[in-house]
Backbone as a printed PyTorch tensor [residue, N CA C, xyz], in Angstrom:
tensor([[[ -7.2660, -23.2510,  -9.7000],
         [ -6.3960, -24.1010, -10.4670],
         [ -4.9540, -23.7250, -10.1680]],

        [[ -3.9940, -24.6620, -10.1710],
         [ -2.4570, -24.2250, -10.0430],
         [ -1.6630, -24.3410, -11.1110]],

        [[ -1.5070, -23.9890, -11.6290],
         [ -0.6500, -23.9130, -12.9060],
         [  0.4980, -24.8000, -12.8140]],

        [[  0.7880, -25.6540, -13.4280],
         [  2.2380, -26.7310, -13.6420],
         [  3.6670, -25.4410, -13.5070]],

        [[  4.5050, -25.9590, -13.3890],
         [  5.6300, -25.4960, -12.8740],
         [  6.6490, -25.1960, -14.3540]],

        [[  7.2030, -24.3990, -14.9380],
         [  8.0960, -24.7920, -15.9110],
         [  9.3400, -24.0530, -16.2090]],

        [[ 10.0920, -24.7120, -17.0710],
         [ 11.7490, -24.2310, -16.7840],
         [ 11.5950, -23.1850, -17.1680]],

        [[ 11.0120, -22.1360, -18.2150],
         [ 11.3100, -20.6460, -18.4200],
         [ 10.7990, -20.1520, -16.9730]],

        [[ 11.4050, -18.9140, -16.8120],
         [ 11.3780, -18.1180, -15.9030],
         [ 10.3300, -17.4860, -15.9910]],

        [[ 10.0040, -16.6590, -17.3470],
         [  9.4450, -15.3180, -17.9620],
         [  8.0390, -15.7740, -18.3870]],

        [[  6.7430, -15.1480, -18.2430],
         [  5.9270, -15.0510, -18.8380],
         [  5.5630, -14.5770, -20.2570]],

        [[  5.0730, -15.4530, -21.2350],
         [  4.4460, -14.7970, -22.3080],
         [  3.6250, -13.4480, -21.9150]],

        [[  3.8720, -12.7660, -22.9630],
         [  3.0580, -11.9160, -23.5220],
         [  1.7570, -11.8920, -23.4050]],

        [[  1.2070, -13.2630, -23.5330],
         [ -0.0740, -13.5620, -24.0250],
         [ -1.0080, -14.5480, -22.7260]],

        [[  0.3870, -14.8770, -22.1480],
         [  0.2360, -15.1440, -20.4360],
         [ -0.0260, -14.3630, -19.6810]],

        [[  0.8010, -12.9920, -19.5750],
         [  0.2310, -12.0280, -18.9280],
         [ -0.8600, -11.3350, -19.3570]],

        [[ -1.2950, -11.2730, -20.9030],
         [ -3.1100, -10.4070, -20.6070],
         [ -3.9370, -11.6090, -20.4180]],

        [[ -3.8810, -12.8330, -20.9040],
         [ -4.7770, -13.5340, -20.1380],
         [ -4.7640, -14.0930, -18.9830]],

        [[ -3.8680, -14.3140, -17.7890],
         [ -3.7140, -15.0070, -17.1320],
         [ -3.6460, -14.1050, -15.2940]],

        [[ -2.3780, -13.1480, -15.9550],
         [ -1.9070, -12.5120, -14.7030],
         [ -2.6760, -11.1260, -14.8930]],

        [[ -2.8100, -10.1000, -15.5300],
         [ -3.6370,  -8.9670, -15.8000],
         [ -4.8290,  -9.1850, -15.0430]],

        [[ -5.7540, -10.1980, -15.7060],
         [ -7.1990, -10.4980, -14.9300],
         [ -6.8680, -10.6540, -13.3180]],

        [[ -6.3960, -11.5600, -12.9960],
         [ -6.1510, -11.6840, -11.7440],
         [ -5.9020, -10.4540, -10.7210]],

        [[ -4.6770,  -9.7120, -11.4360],
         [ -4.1700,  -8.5640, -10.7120],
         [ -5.7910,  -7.6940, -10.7820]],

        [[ -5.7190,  -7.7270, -11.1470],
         [ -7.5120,  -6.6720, -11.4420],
         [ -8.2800,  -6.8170, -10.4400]],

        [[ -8.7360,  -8.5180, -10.3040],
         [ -9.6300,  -8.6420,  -8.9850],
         [ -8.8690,  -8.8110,  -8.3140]],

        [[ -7.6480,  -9.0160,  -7.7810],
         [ -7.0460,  -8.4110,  -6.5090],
         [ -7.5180,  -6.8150,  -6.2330]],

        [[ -6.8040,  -6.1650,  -7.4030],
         [ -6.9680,  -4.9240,  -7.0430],
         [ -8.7460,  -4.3970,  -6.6620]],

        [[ -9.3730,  -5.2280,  -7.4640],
         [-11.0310,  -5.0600,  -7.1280],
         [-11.6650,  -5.7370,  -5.9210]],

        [[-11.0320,  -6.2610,  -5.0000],
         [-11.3830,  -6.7630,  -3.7240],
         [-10.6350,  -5.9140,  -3.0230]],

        [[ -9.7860,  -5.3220,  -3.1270],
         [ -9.0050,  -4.7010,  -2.1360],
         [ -9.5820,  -3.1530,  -1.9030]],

        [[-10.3150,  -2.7850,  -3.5960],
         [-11.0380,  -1.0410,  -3.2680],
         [-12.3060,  -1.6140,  -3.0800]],

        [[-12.5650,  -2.5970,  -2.9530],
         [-14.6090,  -2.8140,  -3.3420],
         [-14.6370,  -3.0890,  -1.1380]],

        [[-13.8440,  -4.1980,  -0.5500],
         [-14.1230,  -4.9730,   0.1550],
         [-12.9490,  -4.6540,   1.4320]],

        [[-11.6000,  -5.4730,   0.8150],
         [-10.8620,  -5.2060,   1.8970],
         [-10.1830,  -3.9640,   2.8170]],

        [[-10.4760,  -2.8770,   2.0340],
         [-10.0580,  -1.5470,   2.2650],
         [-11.2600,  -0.6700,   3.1660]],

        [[-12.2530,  -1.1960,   3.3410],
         [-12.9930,  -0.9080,   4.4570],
         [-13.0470,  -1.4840,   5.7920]],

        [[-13.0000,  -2.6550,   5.5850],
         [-12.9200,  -3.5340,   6.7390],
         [-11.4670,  -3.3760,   7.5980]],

        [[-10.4750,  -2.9500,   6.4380],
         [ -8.7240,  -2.9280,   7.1190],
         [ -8.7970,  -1.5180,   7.8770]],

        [[ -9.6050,  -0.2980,   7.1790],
         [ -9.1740,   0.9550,   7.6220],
         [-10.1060,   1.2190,   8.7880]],

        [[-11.2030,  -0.1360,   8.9030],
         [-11.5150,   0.6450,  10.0730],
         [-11.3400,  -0.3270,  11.2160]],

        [[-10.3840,  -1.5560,  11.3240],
         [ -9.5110,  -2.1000,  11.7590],
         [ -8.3700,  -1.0390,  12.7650]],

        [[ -8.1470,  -0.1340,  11.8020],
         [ -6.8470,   0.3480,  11.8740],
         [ -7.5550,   1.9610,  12.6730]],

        [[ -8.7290,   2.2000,  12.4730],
         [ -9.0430,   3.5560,  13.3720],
         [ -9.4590,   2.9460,  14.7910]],

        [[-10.2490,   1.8500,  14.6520],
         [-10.6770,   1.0210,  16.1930],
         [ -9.4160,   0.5970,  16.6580]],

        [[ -8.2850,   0.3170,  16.5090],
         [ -7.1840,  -0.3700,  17.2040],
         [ -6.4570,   1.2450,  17.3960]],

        [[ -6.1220,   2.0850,  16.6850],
         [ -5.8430,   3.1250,  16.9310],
         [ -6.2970,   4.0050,  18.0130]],

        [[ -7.3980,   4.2370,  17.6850],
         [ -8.5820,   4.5300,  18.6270],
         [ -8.3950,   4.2140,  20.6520]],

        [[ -8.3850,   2.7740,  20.3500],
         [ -8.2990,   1.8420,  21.4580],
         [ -6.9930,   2.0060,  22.4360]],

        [[ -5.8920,   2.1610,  21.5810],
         [ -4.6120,   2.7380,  21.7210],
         [ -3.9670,   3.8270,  22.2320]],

        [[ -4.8940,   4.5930,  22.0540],
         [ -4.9230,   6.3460,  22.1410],
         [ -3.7110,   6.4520,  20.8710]],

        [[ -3.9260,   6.2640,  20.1360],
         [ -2.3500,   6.6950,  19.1450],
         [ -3.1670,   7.7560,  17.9280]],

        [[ -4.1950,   8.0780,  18.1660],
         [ -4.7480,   9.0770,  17.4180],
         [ -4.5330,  11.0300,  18.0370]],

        [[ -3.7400,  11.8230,  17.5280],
         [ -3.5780,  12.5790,  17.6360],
         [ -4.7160,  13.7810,  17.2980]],

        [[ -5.5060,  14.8200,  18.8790],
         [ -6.3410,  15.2480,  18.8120],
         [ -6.5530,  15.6940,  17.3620]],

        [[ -5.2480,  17.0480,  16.7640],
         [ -5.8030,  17.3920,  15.4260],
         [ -5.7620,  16.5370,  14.1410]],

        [[ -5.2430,  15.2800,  14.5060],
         [ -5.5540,  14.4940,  12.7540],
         [ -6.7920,  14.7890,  12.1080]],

        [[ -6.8730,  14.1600,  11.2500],
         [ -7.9050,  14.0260,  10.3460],
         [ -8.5710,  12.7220,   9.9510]],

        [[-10.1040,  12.1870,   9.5400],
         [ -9.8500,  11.3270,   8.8360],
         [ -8.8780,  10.8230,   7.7030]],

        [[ -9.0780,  11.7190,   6.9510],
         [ -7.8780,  11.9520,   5.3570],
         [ -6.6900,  11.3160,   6.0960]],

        [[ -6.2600,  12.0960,   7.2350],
         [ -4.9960,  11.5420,   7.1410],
         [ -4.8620,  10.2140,   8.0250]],

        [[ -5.7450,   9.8220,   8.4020],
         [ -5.7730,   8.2030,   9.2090],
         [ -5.7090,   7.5850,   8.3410]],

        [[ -6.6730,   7.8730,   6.8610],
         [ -6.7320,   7.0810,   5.8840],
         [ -5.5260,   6.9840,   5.0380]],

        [[ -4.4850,   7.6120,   4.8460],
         [ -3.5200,   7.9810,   4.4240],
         [ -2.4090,   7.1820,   4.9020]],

        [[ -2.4100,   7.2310,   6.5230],
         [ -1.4080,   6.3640,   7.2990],
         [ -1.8210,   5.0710,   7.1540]],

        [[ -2.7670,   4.6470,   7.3550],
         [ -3.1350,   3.3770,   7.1310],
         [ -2.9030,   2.3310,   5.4440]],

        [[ -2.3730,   3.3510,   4.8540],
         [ -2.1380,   2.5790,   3.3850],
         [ -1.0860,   2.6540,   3.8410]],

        [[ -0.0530,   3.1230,   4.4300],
         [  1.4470,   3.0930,   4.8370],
         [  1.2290,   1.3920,   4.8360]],

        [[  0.8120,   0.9560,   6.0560],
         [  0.6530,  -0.4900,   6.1260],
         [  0.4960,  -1.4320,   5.0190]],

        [[ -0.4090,  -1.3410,   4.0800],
         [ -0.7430,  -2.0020,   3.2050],
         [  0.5150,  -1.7680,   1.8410]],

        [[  1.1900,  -1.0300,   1.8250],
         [  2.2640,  -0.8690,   0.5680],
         [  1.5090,  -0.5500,  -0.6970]],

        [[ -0.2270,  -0.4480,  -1.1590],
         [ -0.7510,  -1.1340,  -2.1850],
         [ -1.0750,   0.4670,  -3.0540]],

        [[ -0.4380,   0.7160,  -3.8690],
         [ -0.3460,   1.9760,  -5.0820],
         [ -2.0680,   2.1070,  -5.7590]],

        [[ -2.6040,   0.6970,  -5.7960],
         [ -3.7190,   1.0550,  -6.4740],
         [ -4.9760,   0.9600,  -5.7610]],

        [[ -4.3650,   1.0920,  -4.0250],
         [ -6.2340,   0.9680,  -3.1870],
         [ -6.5550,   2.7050,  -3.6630]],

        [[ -7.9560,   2.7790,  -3.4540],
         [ -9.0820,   3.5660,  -3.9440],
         [ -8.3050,   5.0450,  -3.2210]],

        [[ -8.4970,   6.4960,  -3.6680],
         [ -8.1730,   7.5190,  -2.7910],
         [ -9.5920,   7.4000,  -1.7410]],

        [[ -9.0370,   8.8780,  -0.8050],
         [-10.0390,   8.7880,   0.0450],
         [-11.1200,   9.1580,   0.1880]],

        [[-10.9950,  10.2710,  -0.8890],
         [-12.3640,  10.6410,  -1.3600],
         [-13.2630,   9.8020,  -2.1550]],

        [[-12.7750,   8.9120,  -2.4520],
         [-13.4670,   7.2850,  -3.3170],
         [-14.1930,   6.8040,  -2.0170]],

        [[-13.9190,   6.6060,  -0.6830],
         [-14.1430,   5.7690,   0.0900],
         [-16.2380,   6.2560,   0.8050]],

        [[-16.5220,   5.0260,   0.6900],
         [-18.0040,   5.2420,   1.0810],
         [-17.6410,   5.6250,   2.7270]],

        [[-17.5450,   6.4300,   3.0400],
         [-17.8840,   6.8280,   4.4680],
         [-18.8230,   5.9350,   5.4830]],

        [[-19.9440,   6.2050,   4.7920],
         [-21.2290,   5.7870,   5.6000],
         [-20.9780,   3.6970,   5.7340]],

        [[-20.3960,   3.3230,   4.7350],
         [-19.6380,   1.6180,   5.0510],
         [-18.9140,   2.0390,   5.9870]],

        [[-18.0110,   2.8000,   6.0360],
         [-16.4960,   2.6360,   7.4080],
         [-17.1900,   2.7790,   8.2540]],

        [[-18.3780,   3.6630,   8.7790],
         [-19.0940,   3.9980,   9.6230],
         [-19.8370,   2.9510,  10.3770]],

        [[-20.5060,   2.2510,   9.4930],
         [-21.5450,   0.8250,   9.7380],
         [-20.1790,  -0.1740,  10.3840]],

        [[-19.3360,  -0.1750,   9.9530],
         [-18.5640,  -1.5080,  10.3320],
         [-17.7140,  -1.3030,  11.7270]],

        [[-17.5070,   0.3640,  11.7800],
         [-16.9130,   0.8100,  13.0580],
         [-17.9080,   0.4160,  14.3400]],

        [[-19.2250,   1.0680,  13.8270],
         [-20.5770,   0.8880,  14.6860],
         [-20.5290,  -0.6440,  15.0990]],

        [[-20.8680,  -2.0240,  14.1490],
         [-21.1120,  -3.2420,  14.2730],
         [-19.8990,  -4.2580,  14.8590]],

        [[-18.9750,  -3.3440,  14.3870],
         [-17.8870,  -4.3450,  14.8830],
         [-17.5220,  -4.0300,  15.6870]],

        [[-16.8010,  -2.8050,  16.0730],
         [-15.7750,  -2.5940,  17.3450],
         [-16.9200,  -1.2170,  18.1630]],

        [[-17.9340,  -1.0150,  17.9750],
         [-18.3240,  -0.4580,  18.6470],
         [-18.0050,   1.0170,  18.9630]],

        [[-17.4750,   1.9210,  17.4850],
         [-17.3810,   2.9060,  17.6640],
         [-17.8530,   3.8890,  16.5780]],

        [[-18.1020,   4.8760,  16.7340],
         [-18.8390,   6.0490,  15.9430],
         [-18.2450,   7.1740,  15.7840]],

        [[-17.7810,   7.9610,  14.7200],
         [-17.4330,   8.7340,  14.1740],
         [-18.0790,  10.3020,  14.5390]],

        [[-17.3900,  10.7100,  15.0000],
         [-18.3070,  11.7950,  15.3850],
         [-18.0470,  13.2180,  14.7630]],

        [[-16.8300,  13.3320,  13.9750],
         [-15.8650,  14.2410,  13.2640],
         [-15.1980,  13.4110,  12.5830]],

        [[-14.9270,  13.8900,  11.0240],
         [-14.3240,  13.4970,  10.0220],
         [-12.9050,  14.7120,  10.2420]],

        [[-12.7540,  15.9990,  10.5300],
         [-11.9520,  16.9790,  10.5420],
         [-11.7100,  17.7200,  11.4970]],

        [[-11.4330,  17.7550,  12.3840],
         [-10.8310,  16.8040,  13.3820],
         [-10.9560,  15.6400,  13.3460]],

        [[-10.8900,  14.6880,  13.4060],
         [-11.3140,  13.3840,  13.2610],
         [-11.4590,  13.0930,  15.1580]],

        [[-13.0690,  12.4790,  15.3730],
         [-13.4410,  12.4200,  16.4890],
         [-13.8480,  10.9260,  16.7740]],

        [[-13.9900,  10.4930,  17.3030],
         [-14.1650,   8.4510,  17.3090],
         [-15.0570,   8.4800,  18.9640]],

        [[-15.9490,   8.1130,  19.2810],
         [-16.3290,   7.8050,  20.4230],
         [-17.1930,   6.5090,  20.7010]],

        [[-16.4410,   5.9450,  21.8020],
         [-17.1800,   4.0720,  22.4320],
         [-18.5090,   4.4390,  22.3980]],

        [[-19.2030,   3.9390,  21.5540],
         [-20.7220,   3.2850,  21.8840],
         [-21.0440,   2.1400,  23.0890]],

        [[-21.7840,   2.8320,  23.7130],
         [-22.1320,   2.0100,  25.4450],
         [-23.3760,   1.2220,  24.6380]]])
């Protein structure tokens, strides 16, 4: 639905817990449930691909740089993050496998 347009500027009170609150929520709940797996391992396969991964990084800290990109205060920490999903989608999509989390190790599946 699009909401009509109107001359106040400012939201009610009562606009924002019903209207904008919910919303912001499932943003924020697609972004730790869904989009934050699919982006970070976007961002280790293009990295990866790149050579822009530095032998001693870490996962932690790939995952870390990679919210640089996103600006977003309330995606999930990294210890929240299902591993074994980033893993499946690295595998299915771009064809790569994790082979070290500390060092962080990435190698092409033939």
């Amino acid at each position: 639905m699009i909401r009509k347009a109107r001359s106040e500027t400012a939201l009610s009170d009562n606009e924002i817990a019903k209207i904008l609150r919910p919303h912001e929520q499932a943003v924020f709940d697609y972004i730790g449930t869904d989009l934050i797996y699919d982006f970070f391992a976007f961002v280790l396969a293009d990295a990866f691909n790149k050579d822009c991964i530095w032998e001693d990084s870490t996962l932690e800290f790939e995952y870390i740089d990679a919210l640089d990109y996103l600006r977003v205060s309330k995606a999930p920490g990294y210890k929240k993050l299902d591993l074994k999903r980033i893993k499946k989608i690295l595998k299915e999509k771009y064809s790569l496998r994790i082979t070290s989390e500390n060092p962080i190790r990435i190698e092409k599946i033939q």
